[in-house]
Every structure is written in C-alpha cells, then in structure tokens.
C-alpha positions in Angstrom: 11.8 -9.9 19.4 15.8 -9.9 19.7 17.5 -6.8 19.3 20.4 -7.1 16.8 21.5 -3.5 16.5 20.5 -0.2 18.6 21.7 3.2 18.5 21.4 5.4 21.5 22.0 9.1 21.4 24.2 9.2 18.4 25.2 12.5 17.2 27.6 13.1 14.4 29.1 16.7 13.0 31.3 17.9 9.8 33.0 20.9 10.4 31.1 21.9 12.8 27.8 21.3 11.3 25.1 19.0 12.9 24.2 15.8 10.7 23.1 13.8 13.6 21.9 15.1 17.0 20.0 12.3 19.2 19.3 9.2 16.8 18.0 6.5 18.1 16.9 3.3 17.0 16.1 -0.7 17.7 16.4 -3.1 14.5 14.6 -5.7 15.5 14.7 -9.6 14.3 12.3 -10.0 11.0 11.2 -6.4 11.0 11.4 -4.1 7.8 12.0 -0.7 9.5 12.2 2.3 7.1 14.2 5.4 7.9 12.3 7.8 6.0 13.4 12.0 5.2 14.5 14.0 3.0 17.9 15.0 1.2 19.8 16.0 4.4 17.8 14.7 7.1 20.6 12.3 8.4 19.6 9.3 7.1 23.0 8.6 4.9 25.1 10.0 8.2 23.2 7.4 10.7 23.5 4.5 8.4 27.5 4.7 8.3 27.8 5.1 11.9 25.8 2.0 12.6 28.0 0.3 9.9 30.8 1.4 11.5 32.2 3.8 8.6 31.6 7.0 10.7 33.0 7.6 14.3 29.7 9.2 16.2 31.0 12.4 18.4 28.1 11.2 21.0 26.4 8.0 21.6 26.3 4.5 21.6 25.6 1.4 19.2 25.6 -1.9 20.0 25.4 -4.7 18.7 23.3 -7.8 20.1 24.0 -5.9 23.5 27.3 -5.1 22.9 29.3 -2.1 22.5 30.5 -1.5 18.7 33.8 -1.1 19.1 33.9 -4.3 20.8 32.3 -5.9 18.4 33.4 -5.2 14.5 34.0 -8.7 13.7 30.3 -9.3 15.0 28.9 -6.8 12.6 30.7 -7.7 9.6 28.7 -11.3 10.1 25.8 -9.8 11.2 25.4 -6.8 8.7 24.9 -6.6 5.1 25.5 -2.8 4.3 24.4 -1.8 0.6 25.3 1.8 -0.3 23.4 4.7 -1.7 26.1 4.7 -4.9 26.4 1.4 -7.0 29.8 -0.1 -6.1 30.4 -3.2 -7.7 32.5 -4.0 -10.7 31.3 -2.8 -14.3 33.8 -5.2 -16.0 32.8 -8.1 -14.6 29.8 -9.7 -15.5 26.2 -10.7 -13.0 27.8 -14.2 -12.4 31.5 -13.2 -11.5 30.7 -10.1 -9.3 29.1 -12.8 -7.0 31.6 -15.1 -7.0 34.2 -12.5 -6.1 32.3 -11.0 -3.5 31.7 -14.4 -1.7 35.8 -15.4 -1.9 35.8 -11.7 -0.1 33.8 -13.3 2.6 35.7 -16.6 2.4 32.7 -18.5 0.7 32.6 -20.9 -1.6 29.1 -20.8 -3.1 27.9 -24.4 -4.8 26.1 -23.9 -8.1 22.4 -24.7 -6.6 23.1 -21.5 -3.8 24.5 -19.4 -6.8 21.4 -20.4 -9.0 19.0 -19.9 -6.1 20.3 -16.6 -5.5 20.4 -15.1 -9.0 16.2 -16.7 -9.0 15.6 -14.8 -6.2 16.4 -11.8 -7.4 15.1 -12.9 -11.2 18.3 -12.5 -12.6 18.9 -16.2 -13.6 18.4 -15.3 -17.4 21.7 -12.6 -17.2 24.4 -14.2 -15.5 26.8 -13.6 -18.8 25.7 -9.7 -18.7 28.3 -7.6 -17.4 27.4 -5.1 -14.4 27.8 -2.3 -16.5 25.5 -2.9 -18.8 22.2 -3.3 -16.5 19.3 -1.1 -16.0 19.4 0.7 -12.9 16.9 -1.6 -11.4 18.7 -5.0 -12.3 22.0 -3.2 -10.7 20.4 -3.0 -7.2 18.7 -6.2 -7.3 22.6 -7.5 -8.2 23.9 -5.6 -5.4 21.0 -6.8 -2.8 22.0 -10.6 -4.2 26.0 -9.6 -3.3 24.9 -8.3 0.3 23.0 -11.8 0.8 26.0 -14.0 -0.1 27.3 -14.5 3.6 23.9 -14.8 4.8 24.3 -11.3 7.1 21.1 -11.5 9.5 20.4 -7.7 9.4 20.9 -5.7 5.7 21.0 -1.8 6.4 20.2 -0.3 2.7 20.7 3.3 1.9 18.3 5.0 -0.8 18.2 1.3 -2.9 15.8 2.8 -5.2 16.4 6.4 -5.7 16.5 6.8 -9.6 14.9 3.6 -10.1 12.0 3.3 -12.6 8.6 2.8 -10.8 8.3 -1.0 -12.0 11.4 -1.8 -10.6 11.2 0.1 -7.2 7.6 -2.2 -7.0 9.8 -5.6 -8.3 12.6 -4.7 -5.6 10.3 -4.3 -2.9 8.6 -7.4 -3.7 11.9 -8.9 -3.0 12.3 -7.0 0.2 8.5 -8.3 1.6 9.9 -12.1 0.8 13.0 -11.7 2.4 11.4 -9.9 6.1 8.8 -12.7 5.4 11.7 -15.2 5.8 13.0 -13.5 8.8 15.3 -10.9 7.5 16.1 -7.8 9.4 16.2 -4.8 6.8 16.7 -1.6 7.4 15.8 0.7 4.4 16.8 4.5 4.0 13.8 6.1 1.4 12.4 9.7 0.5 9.7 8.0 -0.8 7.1 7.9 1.6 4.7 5.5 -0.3 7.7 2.8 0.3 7.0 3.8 4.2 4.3 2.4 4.3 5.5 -1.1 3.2 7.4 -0.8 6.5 6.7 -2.6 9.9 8.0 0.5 11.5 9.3 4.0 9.9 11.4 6.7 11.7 10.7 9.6 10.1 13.3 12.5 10.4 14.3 16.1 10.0 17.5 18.3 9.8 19.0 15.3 11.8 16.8 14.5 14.0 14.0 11.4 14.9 10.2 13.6 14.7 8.0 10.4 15.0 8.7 6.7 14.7 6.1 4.1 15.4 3.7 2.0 12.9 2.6 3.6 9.5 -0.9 2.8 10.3 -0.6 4.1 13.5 1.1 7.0 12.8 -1.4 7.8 10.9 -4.3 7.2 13.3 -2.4 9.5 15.6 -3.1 12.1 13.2 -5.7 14.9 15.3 -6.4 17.6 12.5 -9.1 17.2 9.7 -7.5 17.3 6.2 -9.2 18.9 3.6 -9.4 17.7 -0.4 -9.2 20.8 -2.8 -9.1 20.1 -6.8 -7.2 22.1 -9.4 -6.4 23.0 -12.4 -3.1 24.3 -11.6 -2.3 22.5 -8.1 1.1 24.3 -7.8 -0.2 27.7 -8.5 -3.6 27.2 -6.3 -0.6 26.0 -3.4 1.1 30.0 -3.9 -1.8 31.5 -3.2 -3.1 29.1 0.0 0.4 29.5 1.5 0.4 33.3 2.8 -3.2 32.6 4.2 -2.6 33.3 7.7 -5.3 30.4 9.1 -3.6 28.0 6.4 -1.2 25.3 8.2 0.0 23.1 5.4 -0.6 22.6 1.7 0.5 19.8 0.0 0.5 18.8 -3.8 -0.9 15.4 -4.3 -1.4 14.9 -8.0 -4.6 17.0 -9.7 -5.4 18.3 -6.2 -4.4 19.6 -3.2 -4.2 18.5 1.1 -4.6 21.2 3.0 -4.8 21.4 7.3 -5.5 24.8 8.9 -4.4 26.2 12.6 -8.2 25.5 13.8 -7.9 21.6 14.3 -11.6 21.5 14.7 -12.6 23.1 11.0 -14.8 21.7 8.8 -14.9 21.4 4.8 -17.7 24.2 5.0 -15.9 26.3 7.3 -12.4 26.3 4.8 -15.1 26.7 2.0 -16.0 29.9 3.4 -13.7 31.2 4.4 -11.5 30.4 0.6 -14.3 32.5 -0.2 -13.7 35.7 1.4 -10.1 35.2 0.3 -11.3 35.7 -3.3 -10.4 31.7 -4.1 -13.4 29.8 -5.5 -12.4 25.7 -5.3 -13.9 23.3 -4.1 -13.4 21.5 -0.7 -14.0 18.0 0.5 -12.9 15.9 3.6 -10.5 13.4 2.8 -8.3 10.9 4.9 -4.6 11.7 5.9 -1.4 10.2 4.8 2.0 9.4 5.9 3.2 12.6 4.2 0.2 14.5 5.7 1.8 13.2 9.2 5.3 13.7 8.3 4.3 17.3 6.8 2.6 18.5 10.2 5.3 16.7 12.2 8.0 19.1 10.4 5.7 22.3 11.2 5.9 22.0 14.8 
C-alpha cells in the first residue's frame, strides 16, 4: 500500500510541557486508522502537526515521501482536515456553506456532484436549513461533506463524534466504512474505543505517547492475562473496594458488571473466587473474553 503521510519522531511542547514525545505513524492508502486515547493523550497535538498547524520541536512528516515543509501545497490537495470544534458558518444555510467552501478551493461544483454529495451524507432533504440550526450529528456529517468537496485523498478527523448522540455516531460511521470502502484514507482521532474497533488499524496512546498500535483483533489476541467477569449490584462501589487489593491489577466498569485482571497472569476464575473470599467480598466470578479497553487498560499499567 502507498504511503501518503508518515510521522517520524515527532515531539511537540507548550511551555515547557510534553504533548508529544516520539509519535509515529504511516497513513496508508484506503485504510481507516484510528488514533485512539484519552482527554490529553496527544491525539489533538499530533493531528495539527501533521496538518501543518503546529511546528513539531522534533521530528519529521512527510508527505508521499517528502519532507512537509517542502510540501504544503501537496498537503492542502492531499488532506482534508476536519476539526474537533464545528467551524463552518451558522448563517448560512447546508446548501451555501458548500458552495463557499468549494470557491475556497477554486471549485465549481455542478448540481449532480452537489446533489450527490448532500445523498451521501443524507442531507439531501435540508439543503435550505441553515448550519446553525442542525443537530450535532447532521453538523458533522455537513462538515465531513465540506472536507470532501476537493476530493482530498487522505481526511485526518479529530474527535468527529464526541457529543454526538449514539444513532448518529453509528449513521456517521456508516459513512466513514463507505468512504475507506471506496478507497479513502481516514484518519480518525476517538476516546471511544468501541469506534476502535471499526478501524483497520488503531494507535492507542498515553500522556503523549504511541503504547500499542497494530490490528484491533490482533491487539486483542496479543492479550496474555485471563480476564475475569464479576456481576454487581453497585459496579462502581464493588471497583473501590477491588482496587486496594494488593494481587488486583485492573478493574474496569463495563455496564452491570465488572473486568477484572490480577498480577498472577496464570489465575483462574476459582482461584480469584477464593481468594475475594478471604477478602470478605462475596461475588461471583466467571471467565470472560478481553476487549480493546481491557488491552488499552493493561497497556497503561505497565
């Protein structure tokens, strides 16, 4: 697969403080590669310095092999950049924020590629509505359609669906499985790490910093420590008292019942059982089948 943008090393500070120390990535033709952490991880911080809207102290991008400050005119063909914040115009409505973003690219869109993009995005029916006036959902499918105006070959998206109701985070990356399907190059920032695994390839990352990249699926086949299933009433106050076990690795919430890994990789359900037991915690304990969190969680605690 061609390359079309790769960061090598890249390392960014504010004041002094570390945002990005050794990022590195490849973003692939027709891959959908998710860059997957939490508030402050980095993920923000390395998606403006590939865009060019943050000078790295250390490292290098490149773009289709060459050098990114040799190449800004390449990347403002190549890249479509869609920002964390909705930035198009409130005042004007679905059908004139398009037009004006493709004059700002020097296009002049023909009424069957202006229809076809508003259908894409299922937005056909509001074309009158102005910006403003959208759901938060229907705002970042409109900004998606605005990035795909010039036809960029890569779209780098940071946080598209963070305070996005679930049935529109599942309607937008419908729309993001078509488009890798048709050979787009995305590159999605998320917290969410059931969108990570929609992803051809995730980098996961901490305090800003790459822990693991590689496959969902075989992320999480890499996975070497049993994870046990506990049910509970209260999950979160169950967690507080699991936590200050010393043989207790991780606990994590996962709706009515908890995962927790211990320090002995080779435990068993009747060992943890036990020894909950002698702690004074009666619940019940089951083996169950680790997740990307489960991965990203141990990944964190080394």
């Amino acid at each position: 697969m061609t390359t079309l943008l790769s960061a090598r090393g890249l390392e960014v500070r504010y004041d002094g403080l570390t945002a990005l120390a050794g990022f590195d990535v490849d973003l692939r033709e027709c891959l959908l590669t998710g860059l997957i952490g939490p508030d402050g991880a980095g993920k923000s911080t390395a998606i403006r310095a590939m865009c060019g809207l943050v000078k790295p102290h250390g490292g290098v991008i490149e773009i289709q092999g060459q050098q990114l400050k040799n190449a800004r005119r390449r990347l403002a063909g190549l890249v479509g950049y869609m920002p964390q914040r909705f930035s198009l115009y409130t005042d004007l409505t679905i059908d004139e924020n398009i037009v004006f973003y493709a004059r700002l690219h020097g296009i002049r869109l023909d009424r069957r590629r202006h229809a076809d993009l508003l259908e894409k995005m299922g937005l056909e029916r509001f074309g009158g509505r102005l910006a403003g006036k959208l759901s938060g959902g229907m705002k970042q499918k409109l900004a998606l359609l605005c990035v795909l105006v010039h036809e960029p070959r890569l779209i780098i998206m940071d946080e598209p669906t963070t305070g996005v109701d679930p049935v529109s985070r599942r309607e937008f990356w419908k729309i993001l499985g078509e488009l890798a399907a048709q050979g787009m190059s995305i590159l999605v920032a998320t917290p969410y790490l059931d969108e990570a695994e929609r992803c051809h390839e995730v980098l996961l990352m901490h305090e800003g910093a790459t822990i693991s990249r590689g496959e969902p699926d075989a992320l999480v086949a890499l996975f070497d420590r049993p994870i046990f299933e506990i049910p509970a009433e209260d999950a979160f106050l169950l967690k507080q008292r699991l936590e200050p076990l010393e043989w207790v690795r991780t606990v994590q919430v996962f709706g009515s019942h908890l995962h927790l890994t211990s320090e002995d990789a080779a435990d068993t359900a009747r060992a943890v059982s036990s020894r909950l037991g002698l702690a004074g915690i009666e619940a019940g304990v089951a083996d169950s089948q680790p997740t990307l969190e489960d991965v990203f969680i141990d990944s964190v605690m080394q």
